[in-house]
C-alpha positions as a Python dict, from the first residue, in 0.01 Angstrom:
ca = {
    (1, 'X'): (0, 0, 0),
    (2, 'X'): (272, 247, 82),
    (3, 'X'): (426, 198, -292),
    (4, 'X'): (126, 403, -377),
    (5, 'X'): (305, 702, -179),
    (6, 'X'): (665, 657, -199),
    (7, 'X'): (764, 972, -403),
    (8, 'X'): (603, 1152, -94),
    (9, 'X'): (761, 941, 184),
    (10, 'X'): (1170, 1028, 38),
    (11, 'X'): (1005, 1414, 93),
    (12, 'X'): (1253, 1411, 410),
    (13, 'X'): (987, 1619, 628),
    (14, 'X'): (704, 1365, 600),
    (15, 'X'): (910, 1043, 563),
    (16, 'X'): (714, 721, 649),
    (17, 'X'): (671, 844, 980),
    (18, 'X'): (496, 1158, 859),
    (19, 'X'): (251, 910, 561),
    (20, 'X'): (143, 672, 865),
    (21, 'X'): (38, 948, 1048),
    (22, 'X'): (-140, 1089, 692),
    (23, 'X'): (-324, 794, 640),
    (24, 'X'): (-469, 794, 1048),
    (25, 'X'): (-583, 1139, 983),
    (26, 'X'): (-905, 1305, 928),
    (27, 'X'): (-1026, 1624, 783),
    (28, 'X'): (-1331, 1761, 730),
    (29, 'X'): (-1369, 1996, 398),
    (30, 'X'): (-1683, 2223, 395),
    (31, 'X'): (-1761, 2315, 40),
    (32, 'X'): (-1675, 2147, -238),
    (33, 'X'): (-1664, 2368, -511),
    (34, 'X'): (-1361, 2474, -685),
    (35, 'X'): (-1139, 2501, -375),
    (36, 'X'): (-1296, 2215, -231),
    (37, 'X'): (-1238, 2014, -535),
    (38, 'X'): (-861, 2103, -539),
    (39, 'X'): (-760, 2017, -207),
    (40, 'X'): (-999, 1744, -172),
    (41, 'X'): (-805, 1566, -484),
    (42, 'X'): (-477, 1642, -347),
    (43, 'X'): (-575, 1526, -1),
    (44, 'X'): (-672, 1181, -165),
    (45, 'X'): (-383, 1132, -332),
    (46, 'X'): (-151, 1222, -104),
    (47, 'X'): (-324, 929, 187),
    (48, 'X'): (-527, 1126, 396),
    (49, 'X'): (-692, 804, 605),
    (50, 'X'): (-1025, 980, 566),
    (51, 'X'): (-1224, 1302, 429),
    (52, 'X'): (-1550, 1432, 547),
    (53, 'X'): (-1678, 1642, 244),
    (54, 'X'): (-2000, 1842, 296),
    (55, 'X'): (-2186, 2038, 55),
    (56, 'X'): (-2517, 2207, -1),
    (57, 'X'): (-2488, 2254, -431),
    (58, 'X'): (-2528, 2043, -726),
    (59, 'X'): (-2295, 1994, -1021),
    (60, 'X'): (-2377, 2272, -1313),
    (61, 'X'): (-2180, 2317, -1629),
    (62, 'X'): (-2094, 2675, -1560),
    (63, 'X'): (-1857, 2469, -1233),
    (64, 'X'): (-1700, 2271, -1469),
    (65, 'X'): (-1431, 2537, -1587),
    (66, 'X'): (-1299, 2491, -1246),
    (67, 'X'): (-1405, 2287, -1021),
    (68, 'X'): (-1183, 1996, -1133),
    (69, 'X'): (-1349, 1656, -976),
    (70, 'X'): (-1659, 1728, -1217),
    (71, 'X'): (-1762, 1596, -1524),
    (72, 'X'): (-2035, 1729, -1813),
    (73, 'X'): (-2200, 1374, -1696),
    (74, 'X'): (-2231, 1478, -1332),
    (75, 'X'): (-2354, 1824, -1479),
    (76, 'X'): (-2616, 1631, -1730),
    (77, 'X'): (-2734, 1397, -1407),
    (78, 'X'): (-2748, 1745, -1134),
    (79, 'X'): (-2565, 1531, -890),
    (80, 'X'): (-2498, 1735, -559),
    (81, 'X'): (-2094, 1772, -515),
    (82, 'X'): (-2068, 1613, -201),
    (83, 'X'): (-2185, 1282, -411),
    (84, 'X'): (-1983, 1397, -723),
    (85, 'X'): (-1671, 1438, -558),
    (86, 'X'): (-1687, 1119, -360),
    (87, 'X'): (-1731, 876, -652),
    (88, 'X'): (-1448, 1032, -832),
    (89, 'X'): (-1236, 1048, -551),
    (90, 'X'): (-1304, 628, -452),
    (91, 'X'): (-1174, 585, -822),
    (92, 'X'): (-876, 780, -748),
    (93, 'X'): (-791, 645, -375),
    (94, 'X'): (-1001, 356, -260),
    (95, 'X'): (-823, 284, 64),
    (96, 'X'): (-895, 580, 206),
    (97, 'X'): (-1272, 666, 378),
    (98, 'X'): (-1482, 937, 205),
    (99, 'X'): (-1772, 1083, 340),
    (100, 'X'): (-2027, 1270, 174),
    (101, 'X'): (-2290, 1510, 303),
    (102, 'X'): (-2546, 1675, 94),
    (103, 'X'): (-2642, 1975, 317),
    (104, 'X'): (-2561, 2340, 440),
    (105, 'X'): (-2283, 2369, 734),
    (106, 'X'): (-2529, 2496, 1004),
    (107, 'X'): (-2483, 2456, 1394),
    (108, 'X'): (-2715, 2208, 1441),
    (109, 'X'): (-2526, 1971, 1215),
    (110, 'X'): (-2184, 2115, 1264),
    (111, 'X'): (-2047, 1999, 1560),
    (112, 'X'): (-2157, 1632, 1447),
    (113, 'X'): (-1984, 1663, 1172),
    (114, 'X'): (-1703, 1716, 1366),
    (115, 'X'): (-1623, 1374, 1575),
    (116, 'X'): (-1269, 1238, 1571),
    (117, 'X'): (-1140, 1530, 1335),
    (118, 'X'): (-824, 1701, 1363),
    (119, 'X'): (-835, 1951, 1085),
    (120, 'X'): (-1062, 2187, 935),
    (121, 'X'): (-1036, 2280, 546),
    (122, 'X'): (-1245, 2568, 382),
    (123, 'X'): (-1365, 2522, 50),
    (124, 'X'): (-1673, 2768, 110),
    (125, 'X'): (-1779, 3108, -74),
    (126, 'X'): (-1976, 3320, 171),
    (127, 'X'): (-1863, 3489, 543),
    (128, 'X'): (-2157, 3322, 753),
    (129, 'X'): (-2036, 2965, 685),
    (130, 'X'): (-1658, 3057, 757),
    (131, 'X'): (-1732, 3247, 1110),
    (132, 'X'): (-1935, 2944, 1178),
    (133, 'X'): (-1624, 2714, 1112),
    (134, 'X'): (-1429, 2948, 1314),
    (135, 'X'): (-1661, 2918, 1673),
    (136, 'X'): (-1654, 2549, 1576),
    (137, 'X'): (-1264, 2566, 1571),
    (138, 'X'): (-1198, 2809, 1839),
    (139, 'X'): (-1498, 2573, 2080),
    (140, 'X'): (-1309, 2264, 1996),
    (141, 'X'): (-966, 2358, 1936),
    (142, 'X'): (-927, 2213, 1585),
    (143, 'X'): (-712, 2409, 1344),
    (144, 'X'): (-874, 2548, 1021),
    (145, 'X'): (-666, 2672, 691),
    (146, 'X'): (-901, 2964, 560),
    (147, 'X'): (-874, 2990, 168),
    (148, 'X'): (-1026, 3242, -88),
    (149, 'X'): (-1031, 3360, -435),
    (150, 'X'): (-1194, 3557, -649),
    (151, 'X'): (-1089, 3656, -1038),
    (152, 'X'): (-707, 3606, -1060),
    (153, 'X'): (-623, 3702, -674),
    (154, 'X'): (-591, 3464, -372),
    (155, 'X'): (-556, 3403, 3),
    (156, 'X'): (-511, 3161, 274),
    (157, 'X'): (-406, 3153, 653),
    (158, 'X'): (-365, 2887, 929),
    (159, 'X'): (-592, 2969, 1222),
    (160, 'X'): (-463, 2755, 1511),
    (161, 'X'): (-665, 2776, 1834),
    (162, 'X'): (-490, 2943, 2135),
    (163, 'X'): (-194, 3008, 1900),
    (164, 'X'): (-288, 3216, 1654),
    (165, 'X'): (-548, 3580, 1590),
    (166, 'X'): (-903, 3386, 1492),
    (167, 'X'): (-1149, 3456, 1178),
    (168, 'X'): (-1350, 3713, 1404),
    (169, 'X'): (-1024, 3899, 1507),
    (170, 'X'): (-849, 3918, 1151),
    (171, 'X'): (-1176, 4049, 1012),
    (172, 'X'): (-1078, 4387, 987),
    (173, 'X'): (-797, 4309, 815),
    (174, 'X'): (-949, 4014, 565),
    (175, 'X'): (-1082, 4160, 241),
    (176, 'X'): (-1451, 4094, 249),
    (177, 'X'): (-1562, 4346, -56),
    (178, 'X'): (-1829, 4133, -237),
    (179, 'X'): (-1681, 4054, -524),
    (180, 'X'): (-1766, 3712, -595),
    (181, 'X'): (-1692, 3411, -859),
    (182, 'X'): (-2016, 3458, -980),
    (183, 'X'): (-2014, 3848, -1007),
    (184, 'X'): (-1669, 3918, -1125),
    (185, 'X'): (-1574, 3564, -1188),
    (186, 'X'): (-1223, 3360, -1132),
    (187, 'X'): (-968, 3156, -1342),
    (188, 'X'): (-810, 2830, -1243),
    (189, 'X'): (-488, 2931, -1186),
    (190, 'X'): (-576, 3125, -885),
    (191, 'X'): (-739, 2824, -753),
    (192, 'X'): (-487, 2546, -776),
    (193, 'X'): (-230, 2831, -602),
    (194, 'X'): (-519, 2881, -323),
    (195, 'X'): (-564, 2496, -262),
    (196, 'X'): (-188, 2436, -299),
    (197, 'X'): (-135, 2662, 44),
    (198, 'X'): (-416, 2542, 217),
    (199, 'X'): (-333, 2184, 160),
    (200, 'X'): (61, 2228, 213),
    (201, 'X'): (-51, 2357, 575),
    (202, 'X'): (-243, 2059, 586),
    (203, 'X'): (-9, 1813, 565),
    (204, 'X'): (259, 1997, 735),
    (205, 'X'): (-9, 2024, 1013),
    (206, 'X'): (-114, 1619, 1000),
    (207, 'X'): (232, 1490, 1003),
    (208, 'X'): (395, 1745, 1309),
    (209, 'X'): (581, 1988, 1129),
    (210, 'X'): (548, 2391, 1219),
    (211, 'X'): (278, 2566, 1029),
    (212, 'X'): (319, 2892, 866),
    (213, 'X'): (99, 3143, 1036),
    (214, 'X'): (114, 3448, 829),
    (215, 'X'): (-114, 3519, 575),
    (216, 'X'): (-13, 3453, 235),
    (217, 'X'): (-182, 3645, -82),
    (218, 'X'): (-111, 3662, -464),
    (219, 'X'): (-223, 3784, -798),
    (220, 'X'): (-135, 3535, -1035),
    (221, 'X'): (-193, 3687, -1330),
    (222, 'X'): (-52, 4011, -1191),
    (223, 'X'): (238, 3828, -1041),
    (224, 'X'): (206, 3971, -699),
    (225, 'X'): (261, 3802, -390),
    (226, 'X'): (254, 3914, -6),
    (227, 'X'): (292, 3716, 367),
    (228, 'X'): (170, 3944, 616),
    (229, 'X'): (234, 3845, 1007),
    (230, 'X'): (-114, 3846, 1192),
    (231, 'X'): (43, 3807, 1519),
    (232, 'X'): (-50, 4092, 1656),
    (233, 'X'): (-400, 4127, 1613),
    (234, 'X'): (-553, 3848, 1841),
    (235, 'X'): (-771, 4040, 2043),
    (236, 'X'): (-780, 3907, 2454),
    (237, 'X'): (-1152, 4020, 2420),
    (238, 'X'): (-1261, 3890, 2115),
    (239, 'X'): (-1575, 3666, 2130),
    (240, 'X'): (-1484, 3406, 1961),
    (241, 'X'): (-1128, 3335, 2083),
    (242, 'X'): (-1110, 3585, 2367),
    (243, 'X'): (-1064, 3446, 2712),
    (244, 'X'): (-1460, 3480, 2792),
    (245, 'X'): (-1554, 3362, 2444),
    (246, 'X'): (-1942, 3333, 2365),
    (247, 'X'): (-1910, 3190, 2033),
    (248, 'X'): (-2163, 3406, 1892),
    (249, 'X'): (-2231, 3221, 1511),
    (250, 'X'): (-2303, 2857, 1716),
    (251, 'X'): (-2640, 3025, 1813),
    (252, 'X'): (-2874, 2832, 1598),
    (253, 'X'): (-3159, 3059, 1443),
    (254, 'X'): (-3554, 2899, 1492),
    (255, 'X'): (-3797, 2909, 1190),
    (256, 'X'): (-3765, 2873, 841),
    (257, 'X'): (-3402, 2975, 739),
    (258, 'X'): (-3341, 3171, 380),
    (259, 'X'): (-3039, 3326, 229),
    (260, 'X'): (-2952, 3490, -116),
    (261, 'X'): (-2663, 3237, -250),
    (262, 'X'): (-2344, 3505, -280),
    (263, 'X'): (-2392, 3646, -622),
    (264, 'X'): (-2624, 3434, -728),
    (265, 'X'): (-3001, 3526, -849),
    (266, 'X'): (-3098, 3213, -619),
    (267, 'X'): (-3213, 3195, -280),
    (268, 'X'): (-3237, 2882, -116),
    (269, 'X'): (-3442, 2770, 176),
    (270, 'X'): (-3373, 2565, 452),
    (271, 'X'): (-3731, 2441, 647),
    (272, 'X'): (-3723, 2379, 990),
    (273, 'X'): (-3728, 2012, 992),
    (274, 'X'): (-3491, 1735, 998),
    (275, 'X'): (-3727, 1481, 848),
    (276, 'X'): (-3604, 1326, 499),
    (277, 'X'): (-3869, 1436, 231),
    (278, 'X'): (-4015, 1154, -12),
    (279, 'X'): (-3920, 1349, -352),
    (280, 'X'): (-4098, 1066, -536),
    (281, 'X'): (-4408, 1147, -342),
    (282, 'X'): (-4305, 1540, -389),
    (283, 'X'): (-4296, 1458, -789),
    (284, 'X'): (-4649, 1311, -790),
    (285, 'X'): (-4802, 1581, -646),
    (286, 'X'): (-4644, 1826, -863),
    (287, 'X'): (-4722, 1662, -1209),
    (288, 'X'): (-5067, 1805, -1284),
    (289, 'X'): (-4842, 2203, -1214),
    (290, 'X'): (-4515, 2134, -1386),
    (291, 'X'): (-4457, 1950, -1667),
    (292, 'X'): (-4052, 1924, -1686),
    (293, 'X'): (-3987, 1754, -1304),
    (294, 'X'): (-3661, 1587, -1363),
    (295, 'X'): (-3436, 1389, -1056),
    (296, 'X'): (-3248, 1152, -894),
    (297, 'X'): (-3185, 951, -573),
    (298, 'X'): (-3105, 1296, -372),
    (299, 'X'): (-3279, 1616, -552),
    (300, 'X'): (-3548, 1701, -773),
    (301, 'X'): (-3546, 2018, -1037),
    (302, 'X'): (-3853, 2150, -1219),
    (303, 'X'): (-3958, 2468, -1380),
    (304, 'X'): (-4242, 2728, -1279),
    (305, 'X'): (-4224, 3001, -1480),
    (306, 'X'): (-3981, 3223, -1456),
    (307, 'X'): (-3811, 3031, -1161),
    (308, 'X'): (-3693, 2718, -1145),
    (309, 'X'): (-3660, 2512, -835),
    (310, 'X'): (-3440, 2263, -701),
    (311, 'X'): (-3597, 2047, -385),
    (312, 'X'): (-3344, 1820, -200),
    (313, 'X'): (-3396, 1533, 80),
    (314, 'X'): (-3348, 1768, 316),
    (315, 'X'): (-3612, 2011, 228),
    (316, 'X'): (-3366, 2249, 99),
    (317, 'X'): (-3501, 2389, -170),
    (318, 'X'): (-3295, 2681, -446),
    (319, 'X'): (-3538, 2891, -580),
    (320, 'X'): (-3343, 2980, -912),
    (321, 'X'): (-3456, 3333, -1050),
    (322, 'X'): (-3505, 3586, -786),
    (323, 'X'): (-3301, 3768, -500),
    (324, 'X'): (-3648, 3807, -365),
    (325, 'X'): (-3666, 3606, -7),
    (326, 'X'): (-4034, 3722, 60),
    (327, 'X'): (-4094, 3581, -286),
    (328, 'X'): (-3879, 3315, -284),
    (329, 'X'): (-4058, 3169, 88),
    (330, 'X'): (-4395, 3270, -113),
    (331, 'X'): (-4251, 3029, -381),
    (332, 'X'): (-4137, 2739, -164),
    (333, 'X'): (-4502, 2743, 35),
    (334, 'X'): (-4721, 2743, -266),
    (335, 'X'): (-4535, 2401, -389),
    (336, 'X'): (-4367, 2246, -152),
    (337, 'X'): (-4497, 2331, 159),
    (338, 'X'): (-4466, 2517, 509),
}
C-alpha cells in the first residue's frame, strides 16, 4: 500500500513516519466547489486516512471550468458535489474513507460533523459559513486553513486555536468586498495556487511539522505576492477566541431559514425540519403544475415560470430566478410546503 506514496515518503519532512500518520488522519472539507475540489483531490492522493466532504450545491456546467473533480455527466445527471466528488475520488484512492454530506454547514449539524477530526479545510464562498467554522474551531480547538479567491487574486491563513489571531479577530484586516466568482468571476490558476497553500498547511499540520501562520496572498496573473504576520492582532476580548468567548455564530436561528446564494439570483431555503422528504411522493403531487420535473436519488429540479426550483432530501429547496426572499418563501409554500 505504501508503494502508492513513496515519491512523498523520500520528501525528508514527511518520511514514512509523517505518511502513517497521513493515512490515520481526518479532515473535514466544507464546500466542495472549486477550492474544495482542489484540495480534496490532493488530499486523496496524497493518503489522507479519511475526508468528510460536505456540501449544499449540485454539479452545473458553468462549475465545470474549475471545479476539477466534475464531469459534463455529473452536470447532465445534477448530482450534488458532495456525491460527485466522492465517486471520483473512490476511483482515485479507494483505501482511504470518504464521506459525503449533501447539506448546508449549520450549527445544528456542525459539531456532528465534527467527531474524531483534527483539521478543518475551507472550501466555502460566503462569510456566515466561515465564522461558523471558526466558533466550531476556536470551541473545539481544531485548526482550520481559511482559503479564498476571487478573479485572478488569492488568500489563505492557518488559524490555530490558542496560538494564533481567529477569523472574528483578523476580520478587519481580511478583504470581504463582495466581489464574488459569480459576479466578477475567477480563473483556475488562482485556484490550484489557493488549494496548494491550504493543503501544504495541511499536511505539514497532520504529520507534526510547524505551520506557517502568516497570511499569504497573490495575484497570479498580476504576479504579486505578499505574507503578512497576523500576530499581533488576536484580540484578549474577542468573542470568539477571547478568554470569555461566547461563540456568537453557534447560536442556531428557529424558523424557516433563507439566504440569497453570494452572487447568485438564487435563494435557497432551509425548512425547519430534519425529516427526509419523499421526492418521489413530492414529484407526484407536482405533475398536474409542472410539466418538466426531472431527478435523482437525492434532488429534484422543475420549472415554474420564470423560476426554477431545485428540492433536496433535506427540504432544501434553491429557488433559481429571484433575490427576492419574501418571494422566494412565497414560492417554496405554494409548492412544496410550510
Amino acid at each position: 500500500m505504501m508503494e502508492r506514496y513513496s515519491r512523498q515518503i523520500l520528501f525528508a519532512p514527511i518520511g514514512e513516519k509523517g505518511q502513517e500518520k497521513l493515512l490515520k488522519s481526518h479532515v473535514l472539507i466544507v464546500g466542495a466547489g472549486a477550492l474544495g475540489c482542489a484540495s480534496a483531490e490532493m488530499l486523496t492522493r496524497a493518503g489522507v486516512g479519511k475526508l468528510t466532504i460536505i456540501d449544499r450545491d449540485y454539479v452545473d456546467y458553468s462549475n465545470l471550468g474549475r471545479q476539477q473533480l466534475y464531469t459534463e455527466e455529473d452536470a447532465k445527471q445534477s448530482l450534488p458535489k458532495a456525491i460527485a466528488a466522492k465517486k471520483h475520488l473512490q476511483e482515485i484512492n479507494k483505501e482511504i474513507t470518504i464521506r459525503a454530506v449533501v447539506g448546508d454547514f449549520t450549527p445544528s449539524n456542525a459539531e456532528g460533523l465534527l467527531e474524531r477530526v483534527d483539521l478543518i479545510l475551507d472550501g466555502t464562498d460566503n462569510f456566515e459559513t466561515r465564522f461558523l467554522i471558526n466558533d466550531l474551531s476556536m470551541k473545539k480547538n481544531i485548526p482550520w486553513i481559511y482559503g479564498a479567491c476571487v478573479k485572478s487574486y488569492g488568500m489563505s491563513v492557518s488559524i490555530i486555536p490558542k496560538e494564533t489571531p481567529c477569523l472574528t479577530c483578523l476580520m478587519k484586516a481580511i478583504p470581504h468586498d463582495g466581489m464574488t466568482c459569480d459576479t466578477v468571476g475567477v480563473i483556475a490558476p488562482v485556484v490550484q495556487m489557493v488549494a496548494s497553500y491550504q493543503v501544504t498547511e495541511t499536511i505539514k499540520y497532520l504529520v507534526g511539522q510547524p505551520v506557517s501562520k502568516e497570511l499569504v496572498s497573490f495575484d497570479v496573473w498580476n504576479r504579486q505576492h505578499s505574507i503578512v504576520d497576523m500576530a499581533k492582532l488576536k484580540k484578549e476580548d474577542c468573542p470568539s477566541c477571547g478568554q470569555n468567548a461566547t461563540y456568537p455564530y453557534l447560536t442556531e436561528e428557529r424558523g424557516m431559514k433563507t439566504a440569497v446564494l453570494c452572487g447568485r439570483n438564487t435563494v435557497q431555503i432551509r425548512p425547519n425540519t430534519t425529516e427526509a422528504l419523499s421526492l418521489k411522493e413530492v414529484a407526484q403531487k407536482l405533475k398536474p403544475l409542472v410539466s418538466d420535473i426531472v431527478g435523482n436519488d437525492f434532488l429534484i429540479s422543475f420549472s415554474i415560470n420564470p423560476y426554477r426550483i431545485v428540492l433536496f432530501q433535506d427540504g432544501r429547496a434553491l429557488i433559481h430566478g429571484t433575490k427576492d426572499i419574501n418571494e422566494a418563501k412565497g414560492i417554496y409554500q405554494k409548492y412544496i410546503g410550510a
